[in-house]
C-alpha positions as CSV (number, residue, x, y, z in Angstrom):
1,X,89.0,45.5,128.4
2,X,86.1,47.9,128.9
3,X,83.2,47.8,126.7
4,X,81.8,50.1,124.4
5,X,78.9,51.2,127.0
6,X,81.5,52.0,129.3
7,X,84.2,53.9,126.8
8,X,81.1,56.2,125.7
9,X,80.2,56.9,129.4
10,X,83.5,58.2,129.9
11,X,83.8,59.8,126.8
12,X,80.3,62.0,127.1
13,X,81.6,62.1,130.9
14,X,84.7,63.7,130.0
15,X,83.4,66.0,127.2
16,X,80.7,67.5,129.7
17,X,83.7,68.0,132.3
18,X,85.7,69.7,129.4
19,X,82.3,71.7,128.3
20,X,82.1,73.5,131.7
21,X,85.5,73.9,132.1
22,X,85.6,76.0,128.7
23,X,82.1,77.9,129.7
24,X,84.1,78.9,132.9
25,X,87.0,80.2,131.3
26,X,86.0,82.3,128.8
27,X,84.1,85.2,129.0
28,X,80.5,86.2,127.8
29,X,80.5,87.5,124.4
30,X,78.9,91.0,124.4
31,X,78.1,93.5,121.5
32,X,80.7,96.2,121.3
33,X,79.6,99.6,122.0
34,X,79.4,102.3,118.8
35,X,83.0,104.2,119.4
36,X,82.3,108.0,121.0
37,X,84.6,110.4,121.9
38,X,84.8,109.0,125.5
39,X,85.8,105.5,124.5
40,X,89.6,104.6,124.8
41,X,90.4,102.3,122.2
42,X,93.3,102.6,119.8
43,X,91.0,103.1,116.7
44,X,88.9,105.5,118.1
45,X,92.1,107.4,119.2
46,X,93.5,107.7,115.9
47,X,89.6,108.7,114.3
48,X,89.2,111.0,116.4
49,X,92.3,112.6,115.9
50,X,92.1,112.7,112.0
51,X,89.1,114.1,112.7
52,X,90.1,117.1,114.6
53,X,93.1,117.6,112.5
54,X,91.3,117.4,109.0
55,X,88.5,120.1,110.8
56,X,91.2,122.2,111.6
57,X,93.4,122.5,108.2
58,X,89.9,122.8,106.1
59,X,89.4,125.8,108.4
60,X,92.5,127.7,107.7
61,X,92.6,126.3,104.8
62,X,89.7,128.2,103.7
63,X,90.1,131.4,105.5
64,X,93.2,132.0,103.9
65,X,91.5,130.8,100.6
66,X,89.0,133.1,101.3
67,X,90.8,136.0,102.4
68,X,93.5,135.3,99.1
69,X,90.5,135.6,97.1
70,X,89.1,139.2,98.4
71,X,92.8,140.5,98.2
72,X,93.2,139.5,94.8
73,X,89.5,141.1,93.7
74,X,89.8,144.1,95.7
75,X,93.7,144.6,95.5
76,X,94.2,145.0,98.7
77,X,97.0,142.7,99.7
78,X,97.5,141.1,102.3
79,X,94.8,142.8,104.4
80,X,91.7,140.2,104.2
81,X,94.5,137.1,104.3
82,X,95.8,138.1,107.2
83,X,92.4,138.3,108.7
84,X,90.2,135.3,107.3
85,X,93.3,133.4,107.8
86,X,92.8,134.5,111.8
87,X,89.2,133.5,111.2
88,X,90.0,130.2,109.8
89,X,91.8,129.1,113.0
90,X,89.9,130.6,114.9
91,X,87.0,128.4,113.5
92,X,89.3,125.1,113.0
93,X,90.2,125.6,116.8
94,X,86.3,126.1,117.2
95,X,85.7,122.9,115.3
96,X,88.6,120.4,117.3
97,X,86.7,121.7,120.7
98,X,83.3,120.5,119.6
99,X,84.4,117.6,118.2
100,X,86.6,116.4,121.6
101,X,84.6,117.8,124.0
102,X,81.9,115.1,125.4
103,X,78.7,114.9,124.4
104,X,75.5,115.7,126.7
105,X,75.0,112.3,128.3
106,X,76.0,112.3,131.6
């Protein structure tokens, strides 16, 4: 039967073995990144879609609101709809460039 010396040499010989092994194997940790418009991750998929989506409804949405509104001061129906309703996706397509488009860091 081995002694205790000898069982504890084996033991912190094994757990250093083990140590290095599992320092091998895994990877570095590193910070993540903040998300941009380049990166390619699910979640910055999906916010940057809501993004450009929500930009480009609030833009119609309020040229038509807009436009609704001066037709229904000036009577004039549907003349200024029509158009700030053009306006408004003109701007929400406006909008969903900018916010796609990469930034300035090359």
């Amino acid at each position: 039967m081995a002694s205790d010396g000898e069982d504890e040499e084996a033991l912190k010989a094994r757990l250093s073995r083990l140590a290095s092994d599992l320092k091998s194997a895994r990877p570095t940790p590193h910070d993540p990144a903040p998300l941009s418009p380049g990166d390619r991750s699910a979640a910055s998929a999906w916010s940057l879609g809501m993004k450009a989506g929500t930009e480009f409804v609030g833009a119609v949405v309020v040229g038509a609101a807009i436009g609704w509104g001066l037709d229904w001061l000036l009577h004039t129906k549907p003349g200024f709809t029509i158009l700030f309703f053009l306006l408004g996706v003109a701007a929400g397509t406006w909008n969903v460039i900018r916010a796609t488009s990469p930034k300035g860091d090359k």
